[in-house]
N, CA, C and O atoms as a printed pandas DataFrame, in Angstrom:
     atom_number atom_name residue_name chain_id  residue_number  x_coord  y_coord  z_coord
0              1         N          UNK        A               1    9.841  -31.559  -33.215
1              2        CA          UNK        A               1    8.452  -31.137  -33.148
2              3         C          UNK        A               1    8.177  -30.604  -31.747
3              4         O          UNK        A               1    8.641  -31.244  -30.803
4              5         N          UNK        A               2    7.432  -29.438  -31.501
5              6        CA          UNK        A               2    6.912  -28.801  -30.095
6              7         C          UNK        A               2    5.900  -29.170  -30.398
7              8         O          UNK        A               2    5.359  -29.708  -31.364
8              9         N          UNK        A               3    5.607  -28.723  -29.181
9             10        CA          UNK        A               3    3.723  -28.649  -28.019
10            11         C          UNK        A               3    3.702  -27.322  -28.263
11            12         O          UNK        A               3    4.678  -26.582  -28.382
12            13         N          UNK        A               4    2.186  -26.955  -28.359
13            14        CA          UNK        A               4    1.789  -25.363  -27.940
14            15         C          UNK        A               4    2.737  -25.319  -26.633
15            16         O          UNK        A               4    3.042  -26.241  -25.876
16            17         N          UNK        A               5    3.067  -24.106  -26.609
17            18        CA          UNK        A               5    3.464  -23.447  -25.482
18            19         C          UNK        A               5    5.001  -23.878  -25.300
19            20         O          UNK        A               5    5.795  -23.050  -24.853
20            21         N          UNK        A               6    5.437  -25.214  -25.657
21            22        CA          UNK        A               6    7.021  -25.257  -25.893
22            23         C          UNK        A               6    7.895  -24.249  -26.188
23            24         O          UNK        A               6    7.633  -23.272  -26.890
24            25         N          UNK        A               7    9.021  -24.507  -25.606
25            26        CA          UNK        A               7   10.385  -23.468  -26.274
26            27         C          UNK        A               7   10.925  -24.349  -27.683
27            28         O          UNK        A               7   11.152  -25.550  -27.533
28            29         N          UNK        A               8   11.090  -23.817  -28.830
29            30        CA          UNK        A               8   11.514  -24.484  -29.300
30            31         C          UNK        A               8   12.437  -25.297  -29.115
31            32         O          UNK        A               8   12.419  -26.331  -29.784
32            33         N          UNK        A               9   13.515  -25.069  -28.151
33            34        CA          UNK        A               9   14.910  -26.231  -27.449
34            35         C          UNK        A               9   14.566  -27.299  -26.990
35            36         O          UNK        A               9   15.469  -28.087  -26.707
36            37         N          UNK        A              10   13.231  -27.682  -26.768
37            38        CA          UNK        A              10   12.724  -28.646  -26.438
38            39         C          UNK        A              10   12.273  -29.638  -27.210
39            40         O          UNK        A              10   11.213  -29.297  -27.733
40            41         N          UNK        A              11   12.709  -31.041  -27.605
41            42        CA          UNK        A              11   12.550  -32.172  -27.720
42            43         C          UNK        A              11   11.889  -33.504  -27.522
43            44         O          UNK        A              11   12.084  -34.191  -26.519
44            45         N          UNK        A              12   11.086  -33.851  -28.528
45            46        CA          UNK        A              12   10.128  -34.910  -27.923
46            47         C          UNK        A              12   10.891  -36.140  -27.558
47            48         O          UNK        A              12   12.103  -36.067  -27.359
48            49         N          UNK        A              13   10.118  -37.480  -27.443
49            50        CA          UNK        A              13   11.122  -38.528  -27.370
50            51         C          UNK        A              13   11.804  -39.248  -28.720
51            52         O          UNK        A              13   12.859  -39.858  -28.894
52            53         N          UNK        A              14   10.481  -38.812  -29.746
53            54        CA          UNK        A              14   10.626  -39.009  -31.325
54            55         C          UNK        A              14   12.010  -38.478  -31.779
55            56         O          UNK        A              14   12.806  -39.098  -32.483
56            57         N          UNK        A              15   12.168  -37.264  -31.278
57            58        CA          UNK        A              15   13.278  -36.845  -31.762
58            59         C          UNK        A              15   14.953  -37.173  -31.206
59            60         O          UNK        A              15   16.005  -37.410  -31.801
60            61         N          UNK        A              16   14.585  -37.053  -29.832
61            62        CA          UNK        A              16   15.721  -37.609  -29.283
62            63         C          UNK        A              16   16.328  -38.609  -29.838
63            64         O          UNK        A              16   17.501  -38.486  -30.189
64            65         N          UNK        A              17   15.565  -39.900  -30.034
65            66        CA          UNK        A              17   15.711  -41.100  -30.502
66            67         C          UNK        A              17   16.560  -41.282  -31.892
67            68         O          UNK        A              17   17.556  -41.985  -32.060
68            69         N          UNK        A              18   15.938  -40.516  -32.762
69            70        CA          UNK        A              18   16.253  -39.974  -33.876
70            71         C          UNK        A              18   17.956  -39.069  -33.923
71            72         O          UNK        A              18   18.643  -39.260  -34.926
72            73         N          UNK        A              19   18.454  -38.224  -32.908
73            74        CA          UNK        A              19   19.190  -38.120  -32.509
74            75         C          UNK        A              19   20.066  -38.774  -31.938
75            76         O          UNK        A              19   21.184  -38.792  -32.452
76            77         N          UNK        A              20   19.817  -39.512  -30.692
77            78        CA          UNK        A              20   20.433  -40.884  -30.052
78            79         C          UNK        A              20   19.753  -42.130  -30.273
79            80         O          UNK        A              20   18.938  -42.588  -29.472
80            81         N          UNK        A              21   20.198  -42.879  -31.742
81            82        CA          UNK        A              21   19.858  -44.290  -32.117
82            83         C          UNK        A              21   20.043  -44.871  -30.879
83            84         O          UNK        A              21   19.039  -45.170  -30.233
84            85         N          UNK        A              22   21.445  -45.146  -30.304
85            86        CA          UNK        A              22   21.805  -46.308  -29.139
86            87         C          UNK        A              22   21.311  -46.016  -27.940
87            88         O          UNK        A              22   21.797  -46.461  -26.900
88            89         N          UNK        A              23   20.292  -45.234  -27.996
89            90        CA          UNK        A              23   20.627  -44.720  -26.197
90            91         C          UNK        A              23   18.828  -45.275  -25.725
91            92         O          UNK        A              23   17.954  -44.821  -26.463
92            93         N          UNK        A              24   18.464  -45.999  -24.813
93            94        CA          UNK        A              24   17.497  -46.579  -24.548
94            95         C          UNK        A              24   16.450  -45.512  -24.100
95            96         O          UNK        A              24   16.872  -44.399  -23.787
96            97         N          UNK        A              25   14.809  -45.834  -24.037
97            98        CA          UNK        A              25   13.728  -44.892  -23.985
98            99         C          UNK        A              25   13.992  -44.213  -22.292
99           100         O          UNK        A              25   14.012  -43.021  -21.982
100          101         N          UNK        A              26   14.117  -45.041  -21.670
101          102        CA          UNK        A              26   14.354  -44.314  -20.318
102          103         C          UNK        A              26   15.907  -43.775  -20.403
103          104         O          UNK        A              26   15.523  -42.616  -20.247
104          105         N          UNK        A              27   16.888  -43.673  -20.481
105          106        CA          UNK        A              27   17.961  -43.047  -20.865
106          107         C          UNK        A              27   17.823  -41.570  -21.486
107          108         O          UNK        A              27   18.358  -40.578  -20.989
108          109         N          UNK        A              28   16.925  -41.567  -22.791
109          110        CA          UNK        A              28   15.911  -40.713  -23.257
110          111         C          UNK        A              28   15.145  -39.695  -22.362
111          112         O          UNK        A              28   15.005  -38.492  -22.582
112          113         N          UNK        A              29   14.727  -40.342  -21.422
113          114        CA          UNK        A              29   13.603  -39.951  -20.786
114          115         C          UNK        A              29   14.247  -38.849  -19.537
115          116         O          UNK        A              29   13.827  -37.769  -19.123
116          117         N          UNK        A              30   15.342  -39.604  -19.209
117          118        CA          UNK        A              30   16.023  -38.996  -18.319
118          119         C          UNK        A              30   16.917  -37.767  -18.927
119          120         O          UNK        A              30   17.077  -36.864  -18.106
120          121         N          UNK        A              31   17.435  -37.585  -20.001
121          122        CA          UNK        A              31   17.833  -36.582  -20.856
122          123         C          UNK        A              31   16.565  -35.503  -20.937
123          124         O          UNK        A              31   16.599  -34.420  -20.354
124          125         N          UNK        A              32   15.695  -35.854  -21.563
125          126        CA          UNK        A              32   14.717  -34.619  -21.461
126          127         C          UNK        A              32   14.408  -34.290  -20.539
127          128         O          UNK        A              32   14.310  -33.068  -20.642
128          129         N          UNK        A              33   13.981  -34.789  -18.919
129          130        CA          UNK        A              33   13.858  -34.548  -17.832
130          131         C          UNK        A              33   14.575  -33.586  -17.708
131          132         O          UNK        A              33   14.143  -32.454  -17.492
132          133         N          UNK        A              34   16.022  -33.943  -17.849
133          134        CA          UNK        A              34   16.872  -32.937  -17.262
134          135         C          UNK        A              34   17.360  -31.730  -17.548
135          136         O          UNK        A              34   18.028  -30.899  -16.933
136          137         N          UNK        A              35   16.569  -31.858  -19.329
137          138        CA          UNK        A              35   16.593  -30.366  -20.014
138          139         C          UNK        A              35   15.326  -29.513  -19.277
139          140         O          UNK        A              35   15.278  -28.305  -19.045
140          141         N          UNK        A              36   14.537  -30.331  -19.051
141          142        CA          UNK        A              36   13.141  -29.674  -18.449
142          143         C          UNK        A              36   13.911  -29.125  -16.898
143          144         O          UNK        A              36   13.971  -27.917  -16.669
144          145         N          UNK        A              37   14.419  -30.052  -15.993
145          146        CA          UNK        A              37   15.020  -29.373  -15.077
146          147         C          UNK        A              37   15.690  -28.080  -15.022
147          148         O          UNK        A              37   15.445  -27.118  -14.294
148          149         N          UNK        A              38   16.763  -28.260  -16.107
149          150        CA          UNK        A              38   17.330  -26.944  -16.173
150          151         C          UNK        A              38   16.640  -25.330  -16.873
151          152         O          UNK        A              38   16.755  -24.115  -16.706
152          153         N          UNK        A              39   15.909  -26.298  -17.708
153          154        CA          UNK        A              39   14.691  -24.517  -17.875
154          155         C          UNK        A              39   13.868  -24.313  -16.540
155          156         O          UNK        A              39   13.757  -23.101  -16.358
156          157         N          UNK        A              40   13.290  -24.988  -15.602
157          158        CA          UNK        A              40   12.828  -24.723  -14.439
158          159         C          UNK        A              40   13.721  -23.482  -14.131
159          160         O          UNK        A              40   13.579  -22.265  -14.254
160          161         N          UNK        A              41   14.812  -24.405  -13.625
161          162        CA          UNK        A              41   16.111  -23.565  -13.263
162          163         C          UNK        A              41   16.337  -21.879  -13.186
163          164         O          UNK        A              41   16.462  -20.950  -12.388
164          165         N          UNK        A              42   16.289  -22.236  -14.761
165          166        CA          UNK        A              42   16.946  -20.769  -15.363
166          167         C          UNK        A              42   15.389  -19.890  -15.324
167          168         O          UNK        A              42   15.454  -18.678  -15.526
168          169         N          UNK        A              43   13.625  -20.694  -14.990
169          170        CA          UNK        A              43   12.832  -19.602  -15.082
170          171         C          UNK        A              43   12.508  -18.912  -13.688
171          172         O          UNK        A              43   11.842  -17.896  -13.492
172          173         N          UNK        A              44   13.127  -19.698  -12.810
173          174        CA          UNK        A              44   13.288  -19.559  -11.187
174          175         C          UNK        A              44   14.031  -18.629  -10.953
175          176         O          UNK        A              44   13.631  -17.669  -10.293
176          177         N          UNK        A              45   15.625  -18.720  -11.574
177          178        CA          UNK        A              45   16.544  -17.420  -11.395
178          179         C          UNK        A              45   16.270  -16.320  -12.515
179          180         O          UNK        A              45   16.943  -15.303  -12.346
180          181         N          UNK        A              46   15.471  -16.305  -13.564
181          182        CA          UNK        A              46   14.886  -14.978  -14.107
182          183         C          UNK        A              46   14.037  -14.195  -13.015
183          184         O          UNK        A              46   14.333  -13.031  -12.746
184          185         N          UNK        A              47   12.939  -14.867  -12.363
185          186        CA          UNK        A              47   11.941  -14.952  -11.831
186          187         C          UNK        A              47   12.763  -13.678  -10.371
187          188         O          UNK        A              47   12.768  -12.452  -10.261
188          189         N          UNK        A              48   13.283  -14.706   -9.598
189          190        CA          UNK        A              48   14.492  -13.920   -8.850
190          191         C          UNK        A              48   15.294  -13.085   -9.048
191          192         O          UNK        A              48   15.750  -12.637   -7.996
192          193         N          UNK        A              49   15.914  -12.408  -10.418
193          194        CA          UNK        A              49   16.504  -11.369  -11.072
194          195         C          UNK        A              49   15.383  -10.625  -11.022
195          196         O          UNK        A              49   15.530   -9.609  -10.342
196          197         N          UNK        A              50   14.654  -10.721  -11.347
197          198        CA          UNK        A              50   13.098   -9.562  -11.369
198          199         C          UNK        A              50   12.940   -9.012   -9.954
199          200         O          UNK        A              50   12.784   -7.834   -9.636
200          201         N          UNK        A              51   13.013  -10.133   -9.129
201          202        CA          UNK        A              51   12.323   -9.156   -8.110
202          203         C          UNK        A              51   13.307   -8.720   -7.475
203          204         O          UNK        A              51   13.149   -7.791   -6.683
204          205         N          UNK        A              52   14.637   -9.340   -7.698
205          206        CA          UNK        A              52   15.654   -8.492   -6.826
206          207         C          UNK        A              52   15.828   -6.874   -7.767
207          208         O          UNK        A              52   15.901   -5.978   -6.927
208          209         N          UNK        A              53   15.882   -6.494   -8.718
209          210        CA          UNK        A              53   15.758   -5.243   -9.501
210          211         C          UNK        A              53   14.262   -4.501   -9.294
211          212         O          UNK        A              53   14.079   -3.305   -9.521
212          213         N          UNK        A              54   13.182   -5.469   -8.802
213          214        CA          UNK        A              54   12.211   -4.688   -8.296
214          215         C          UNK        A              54   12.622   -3.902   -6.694
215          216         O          UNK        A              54   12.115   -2.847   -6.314
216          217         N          UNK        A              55   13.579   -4.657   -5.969
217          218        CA          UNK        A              55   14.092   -4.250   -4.585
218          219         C          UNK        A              55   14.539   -3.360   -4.406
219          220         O          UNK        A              55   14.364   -2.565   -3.482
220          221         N          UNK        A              56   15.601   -3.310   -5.773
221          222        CA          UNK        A              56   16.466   -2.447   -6.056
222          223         C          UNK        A              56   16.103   -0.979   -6.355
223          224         O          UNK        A              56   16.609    0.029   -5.861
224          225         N          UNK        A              57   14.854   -1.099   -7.516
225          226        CA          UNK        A              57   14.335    0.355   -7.398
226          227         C          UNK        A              57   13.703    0.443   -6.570
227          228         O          UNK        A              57   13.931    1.537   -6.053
228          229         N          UNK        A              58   12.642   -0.299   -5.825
229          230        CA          UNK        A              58   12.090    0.582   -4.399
230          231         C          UNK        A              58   12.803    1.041   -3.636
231          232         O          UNK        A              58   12.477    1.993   -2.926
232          233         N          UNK        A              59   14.333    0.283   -3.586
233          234        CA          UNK        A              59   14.906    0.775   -2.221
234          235         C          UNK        A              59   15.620    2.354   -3.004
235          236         O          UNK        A              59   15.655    3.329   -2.253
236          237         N          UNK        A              60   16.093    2.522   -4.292
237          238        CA          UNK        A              60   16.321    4.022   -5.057
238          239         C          UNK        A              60   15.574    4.886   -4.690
239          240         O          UNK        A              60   15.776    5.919   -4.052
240          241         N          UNK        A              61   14.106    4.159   -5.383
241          242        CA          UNK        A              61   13.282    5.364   -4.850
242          243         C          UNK        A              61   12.879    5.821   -3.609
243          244         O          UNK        A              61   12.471    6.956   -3.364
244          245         N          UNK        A              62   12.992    4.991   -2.908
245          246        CA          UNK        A              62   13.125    5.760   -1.389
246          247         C          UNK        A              62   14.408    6.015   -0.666
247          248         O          UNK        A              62   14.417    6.514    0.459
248          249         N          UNK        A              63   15.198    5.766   -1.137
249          250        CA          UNK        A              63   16.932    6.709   -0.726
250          251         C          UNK        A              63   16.521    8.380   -1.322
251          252         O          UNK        A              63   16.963    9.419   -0.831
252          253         N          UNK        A              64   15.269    8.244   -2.861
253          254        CA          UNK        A              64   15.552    9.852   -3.840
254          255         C          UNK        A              64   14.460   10.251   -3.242
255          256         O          UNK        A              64   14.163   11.351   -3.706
256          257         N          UNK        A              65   13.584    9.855   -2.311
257          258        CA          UNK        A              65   12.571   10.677   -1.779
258          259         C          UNK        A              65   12.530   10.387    0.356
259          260         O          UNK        A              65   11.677   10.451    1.241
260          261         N          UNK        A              66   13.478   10.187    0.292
261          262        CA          UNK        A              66   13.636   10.497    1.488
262          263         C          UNK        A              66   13.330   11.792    2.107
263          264         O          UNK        A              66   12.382   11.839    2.891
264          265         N          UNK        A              67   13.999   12.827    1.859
265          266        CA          UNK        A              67   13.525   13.834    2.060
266          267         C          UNK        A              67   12.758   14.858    1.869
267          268         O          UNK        A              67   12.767   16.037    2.222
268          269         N          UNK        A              68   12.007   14.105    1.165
269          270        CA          UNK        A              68   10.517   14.397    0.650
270          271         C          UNK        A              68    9.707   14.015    1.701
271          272         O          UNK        A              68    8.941   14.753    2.320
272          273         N          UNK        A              69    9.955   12.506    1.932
273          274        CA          UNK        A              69    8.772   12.142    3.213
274          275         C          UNK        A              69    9.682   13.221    4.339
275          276         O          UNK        A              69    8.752   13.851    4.842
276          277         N          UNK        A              70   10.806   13.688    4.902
277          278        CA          UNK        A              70   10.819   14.285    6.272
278          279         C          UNK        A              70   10.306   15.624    5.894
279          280         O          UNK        A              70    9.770   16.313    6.761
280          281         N          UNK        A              71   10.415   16.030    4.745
281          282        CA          UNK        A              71    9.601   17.407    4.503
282          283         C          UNK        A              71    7.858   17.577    4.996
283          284         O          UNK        A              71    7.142   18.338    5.648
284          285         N          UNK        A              72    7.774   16.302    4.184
285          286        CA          UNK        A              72    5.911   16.208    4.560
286          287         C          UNK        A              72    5.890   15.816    5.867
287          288         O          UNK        A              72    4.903   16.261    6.452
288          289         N          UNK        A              73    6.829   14.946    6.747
289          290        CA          UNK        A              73    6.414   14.825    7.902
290          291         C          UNK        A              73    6.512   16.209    8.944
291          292         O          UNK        A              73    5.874   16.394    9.980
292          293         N          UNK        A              74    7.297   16.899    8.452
293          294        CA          UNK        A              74    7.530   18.370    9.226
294          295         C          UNK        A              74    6.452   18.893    8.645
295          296         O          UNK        A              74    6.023   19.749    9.418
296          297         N          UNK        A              75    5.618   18.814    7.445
297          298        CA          UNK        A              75    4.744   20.011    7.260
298          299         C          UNK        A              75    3.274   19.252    7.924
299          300         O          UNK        A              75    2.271   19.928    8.155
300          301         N          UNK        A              76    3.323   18.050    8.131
301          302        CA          UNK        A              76    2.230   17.221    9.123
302          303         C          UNK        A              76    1.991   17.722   10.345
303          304         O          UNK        A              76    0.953   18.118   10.876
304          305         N          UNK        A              77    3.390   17.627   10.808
305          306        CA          UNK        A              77    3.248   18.281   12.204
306          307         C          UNK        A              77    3.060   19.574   12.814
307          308         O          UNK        A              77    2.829   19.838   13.994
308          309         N          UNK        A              78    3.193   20.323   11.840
309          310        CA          UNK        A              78    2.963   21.886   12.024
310          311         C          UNK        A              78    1.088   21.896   11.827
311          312         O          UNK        A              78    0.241   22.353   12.595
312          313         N          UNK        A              79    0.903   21.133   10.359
313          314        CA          UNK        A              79   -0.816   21.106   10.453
314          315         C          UNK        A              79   -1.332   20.667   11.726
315          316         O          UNK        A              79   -2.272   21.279   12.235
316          317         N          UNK        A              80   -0.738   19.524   12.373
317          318        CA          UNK        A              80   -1.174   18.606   13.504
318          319         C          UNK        A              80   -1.364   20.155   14.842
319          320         O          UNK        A              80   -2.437   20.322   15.421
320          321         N          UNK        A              81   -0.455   20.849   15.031
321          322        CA          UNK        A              81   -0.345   22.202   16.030
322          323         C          UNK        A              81   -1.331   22.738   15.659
323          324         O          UNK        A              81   -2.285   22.815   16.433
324          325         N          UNK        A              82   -1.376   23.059   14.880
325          326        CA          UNK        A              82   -2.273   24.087   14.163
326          327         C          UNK        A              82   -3.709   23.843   14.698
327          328         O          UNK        A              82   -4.377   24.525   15.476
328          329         N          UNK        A              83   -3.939   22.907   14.189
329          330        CA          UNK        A              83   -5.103   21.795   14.184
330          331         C          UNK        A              83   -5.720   21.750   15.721
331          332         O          UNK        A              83   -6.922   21.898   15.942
332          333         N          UNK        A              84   -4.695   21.518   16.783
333          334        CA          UNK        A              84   -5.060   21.764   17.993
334          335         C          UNK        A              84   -4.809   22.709   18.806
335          336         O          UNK        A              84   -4.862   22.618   20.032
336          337         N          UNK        A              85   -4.433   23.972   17.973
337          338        CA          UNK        A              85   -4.722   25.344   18.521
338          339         C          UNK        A              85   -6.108   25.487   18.246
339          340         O          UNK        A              85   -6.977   25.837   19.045
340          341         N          UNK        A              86   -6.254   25.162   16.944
341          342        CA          UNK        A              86   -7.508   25.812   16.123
342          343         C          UNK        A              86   -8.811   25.209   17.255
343          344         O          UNK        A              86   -9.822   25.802   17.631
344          345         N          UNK        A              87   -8.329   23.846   17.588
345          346        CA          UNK        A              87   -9.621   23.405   18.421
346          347         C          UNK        A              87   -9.860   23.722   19.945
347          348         O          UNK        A              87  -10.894   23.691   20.612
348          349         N          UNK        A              88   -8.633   24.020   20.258
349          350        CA          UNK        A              88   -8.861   24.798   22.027
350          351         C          UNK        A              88   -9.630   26.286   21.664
351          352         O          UNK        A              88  -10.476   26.717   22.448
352          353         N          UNK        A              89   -9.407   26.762   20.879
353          354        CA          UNK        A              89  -10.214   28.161   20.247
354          355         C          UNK        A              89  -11.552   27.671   20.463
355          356         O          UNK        A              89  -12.308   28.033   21.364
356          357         N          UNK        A              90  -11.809   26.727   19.467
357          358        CA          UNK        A              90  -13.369   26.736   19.232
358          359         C          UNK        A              90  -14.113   25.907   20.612
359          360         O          UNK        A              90  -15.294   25.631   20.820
360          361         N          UNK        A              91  -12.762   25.632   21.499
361          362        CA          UNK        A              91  -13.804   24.983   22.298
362          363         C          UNK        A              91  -14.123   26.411   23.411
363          364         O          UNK        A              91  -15.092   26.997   23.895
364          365         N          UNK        A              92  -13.022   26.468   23.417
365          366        CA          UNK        A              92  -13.107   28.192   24.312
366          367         C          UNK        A              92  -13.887   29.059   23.826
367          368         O          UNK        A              92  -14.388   29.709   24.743
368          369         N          UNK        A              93  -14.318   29.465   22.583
369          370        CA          UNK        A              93  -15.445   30.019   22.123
370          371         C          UNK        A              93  -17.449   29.426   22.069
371          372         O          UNK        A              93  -18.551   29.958   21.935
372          373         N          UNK        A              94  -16.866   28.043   22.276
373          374        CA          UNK        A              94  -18.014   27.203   22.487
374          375         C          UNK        A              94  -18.446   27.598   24.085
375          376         O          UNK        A              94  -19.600   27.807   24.457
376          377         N          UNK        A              95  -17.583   27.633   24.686
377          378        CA          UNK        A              95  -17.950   27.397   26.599
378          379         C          UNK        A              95  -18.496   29.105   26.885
379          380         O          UNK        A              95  -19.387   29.418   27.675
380          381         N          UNK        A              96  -17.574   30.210   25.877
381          382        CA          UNK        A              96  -18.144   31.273   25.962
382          383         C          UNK        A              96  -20.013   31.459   25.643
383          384         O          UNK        A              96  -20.983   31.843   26.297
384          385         N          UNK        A              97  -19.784   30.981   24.383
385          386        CA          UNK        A              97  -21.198   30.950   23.903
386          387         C          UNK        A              97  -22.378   30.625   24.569
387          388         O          UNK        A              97  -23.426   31.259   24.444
388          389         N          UNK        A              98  -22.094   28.849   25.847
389          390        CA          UNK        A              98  -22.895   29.064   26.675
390          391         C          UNK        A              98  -23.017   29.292   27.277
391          392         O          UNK        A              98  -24.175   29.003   27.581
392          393         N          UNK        A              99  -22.280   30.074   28.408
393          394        CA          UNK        A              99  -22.325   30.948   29.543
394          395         C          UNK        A              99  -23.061   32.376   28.659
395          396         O          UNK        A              99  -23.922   32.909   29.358
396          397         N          UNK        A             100  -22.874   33.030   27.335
397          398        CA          UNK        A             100  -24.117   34.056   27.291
398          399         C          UNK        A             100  -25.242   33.478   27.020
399          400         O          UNK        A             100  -26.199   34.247   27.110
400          401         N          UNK        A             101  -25.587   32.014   26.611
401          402        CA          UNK        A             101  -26.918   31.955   26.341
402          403         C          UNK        A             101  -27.337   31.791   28.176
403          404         O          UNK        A             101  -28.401   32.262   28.576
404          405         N          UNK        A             102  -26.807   31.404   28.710
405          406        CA          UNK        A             102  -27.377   30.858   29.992
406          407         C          UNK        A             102  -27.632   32.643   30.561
407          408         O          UNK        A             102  -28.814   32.902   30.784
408          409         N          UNK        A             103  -26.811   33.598   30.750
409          410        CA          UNK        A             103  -27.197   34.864   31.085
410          411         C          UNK        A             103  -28.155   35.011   30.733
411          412         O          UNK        A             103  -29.030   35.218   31.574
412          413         N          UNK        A             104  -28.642   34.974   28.767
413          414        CA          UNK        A             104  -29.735   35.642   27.978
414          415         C          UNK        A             104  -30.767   35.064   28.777
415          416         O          UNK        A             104  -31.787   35.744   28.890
416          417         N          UNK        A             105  -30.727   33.911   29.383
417          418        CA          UNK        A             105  -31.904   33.180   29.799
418          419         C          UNK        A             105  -31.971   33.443   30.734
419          420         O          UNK        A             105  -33.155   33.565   31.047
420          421         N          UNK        A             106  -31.032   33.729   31.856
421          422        CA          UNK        A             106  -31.659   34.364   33.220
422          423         C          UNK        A             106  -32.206   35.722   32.968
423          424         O          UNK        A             106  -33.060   36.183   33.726
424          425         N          UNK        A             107  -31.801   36.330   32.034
425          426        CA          UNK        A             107  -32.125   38.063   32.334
426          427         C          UNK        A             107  -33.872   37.474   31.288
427          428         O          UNK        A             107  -34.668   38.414   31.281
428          429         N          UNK        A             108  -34.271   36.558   30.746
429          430        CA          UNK        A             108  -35.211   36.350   30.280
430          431         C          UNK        A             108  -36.184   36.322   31.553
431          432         O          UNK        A             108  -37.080   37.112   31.848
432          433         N          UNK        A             109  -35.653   34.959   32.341
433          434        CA          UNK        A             109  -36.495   34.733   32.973
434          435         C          UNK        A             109  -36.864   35.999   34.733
435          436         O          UNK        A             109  -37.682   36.151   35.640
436          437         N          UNK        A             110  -35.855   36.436   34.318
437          438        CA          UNK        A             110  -36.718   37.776   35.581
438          439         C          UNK        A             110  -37.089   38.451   34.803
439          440         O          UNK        A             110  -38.111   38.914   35.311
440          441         N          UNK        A             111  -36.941   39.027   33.508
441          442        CA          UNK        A             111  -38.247   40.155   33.093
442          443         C          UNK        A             111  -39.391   39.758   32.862
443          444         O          UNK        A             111  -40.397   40.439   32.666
444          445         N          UNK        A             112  -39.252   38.390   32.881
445          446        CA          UNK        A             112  -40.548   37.590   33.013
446          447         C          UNK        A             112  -41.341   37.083   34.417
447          448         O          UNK        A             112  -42.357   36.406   34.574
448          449         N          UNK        A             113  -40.852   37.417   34.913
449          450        CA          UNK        A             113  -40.834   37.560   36.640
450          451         C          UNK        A             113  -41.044   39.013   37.038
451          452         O          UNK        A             113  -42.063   39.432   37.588
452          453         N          UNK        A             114  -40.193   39.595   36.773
453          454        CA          UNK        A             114  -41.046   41.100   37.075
454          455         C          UNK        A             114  -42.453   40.854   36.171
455          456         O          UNK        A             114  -43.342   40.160   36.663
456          457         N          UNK        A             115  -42.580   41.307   35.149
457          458        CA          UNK        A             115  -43.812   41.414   34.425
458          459         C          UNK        A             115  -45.389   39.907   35.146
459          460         O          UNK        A             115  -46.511   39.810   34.650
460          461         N          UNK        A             116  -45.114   39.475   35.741
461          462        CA          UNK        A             116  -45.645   38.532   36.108
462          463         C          UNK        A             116  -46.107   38.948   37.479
463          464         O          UNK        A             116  -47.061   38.596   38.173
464          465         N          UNK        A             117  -44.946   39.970   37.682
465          466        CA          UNK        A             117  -45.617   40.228   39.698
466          467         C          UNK        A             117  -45.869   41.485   39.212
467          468         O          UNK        A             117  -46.590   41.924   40.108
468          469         N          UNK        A             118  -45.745   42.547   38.231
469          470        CA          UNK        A             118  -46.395   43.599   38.092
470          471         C          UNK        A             118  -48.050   43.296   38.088
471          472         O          UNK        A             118  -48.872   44.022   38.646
472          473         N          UNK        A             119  -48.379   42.005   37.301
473          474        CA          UNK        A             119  -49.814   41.748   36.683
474          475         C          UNK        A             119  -49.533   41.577   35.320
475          476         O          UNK        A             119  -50.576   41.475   34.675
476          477         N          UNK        A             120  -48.711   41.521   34.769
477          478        CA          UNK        A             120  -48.966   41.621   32.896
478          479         C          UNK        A             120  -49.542   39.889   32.991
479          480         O          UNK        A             120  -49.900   39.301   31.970
């Protein structure tokens, strides 16, 4: 007879007994123990087969895309150049920009200065 959730290989004490007339309840007890031990066992080294085959393909898949990541890291670094050409431009076009507003504003402020000492 099983428990929910039992493997069927598993054995109550009813049965054991039934199996081993001569053999005493703790004698018994220690027999099923040790079947219980050894399924531990064997769900510990499944458990460990799994993740070593999980190791196994991560470490595949990154031996088969290796050079995939040095591809993207070469096409990173070309964006990365790029990226800080593109921004010495705009800053060099920025510093241009205010040196003409600062002109527009001086040539503002003397025609506003002439016109002021004409009388307007």
């Amino acid at each position: 007879m099983t428990k929910p959730g039992d493997l069927p290989t598993k054995k109550t004490i009813h049965e054991l007994a039934k199996e081993f007339p001569n053999k005493t309840y703790v004698e018994l007890e220690k027999y099923r123990d040790a079947d219980r031990q050894e399924e531990a066992q064997r769900i510990i080294t499944q458990q460990e087969n799994e993740e070593l085959k999980e190791d196994q393909q991560i470490k595949s898949w990154e031996e088969k895309h290796k050079t995939d990541a040095y591809y993207w890291q070469d096409q990173y670094e070309d964006a990365k150049q790029k990226i800080k050409e593109l921004q010495s431009n705009l800053d060099r076009i920025k510093k241009e920009n205010n040196d003409l507003y600062n002109r527009i504003a001086q040539l503002t402020e003397q025609d506003l200065q002439k016109a002021r000492e004409s009388g307007l």
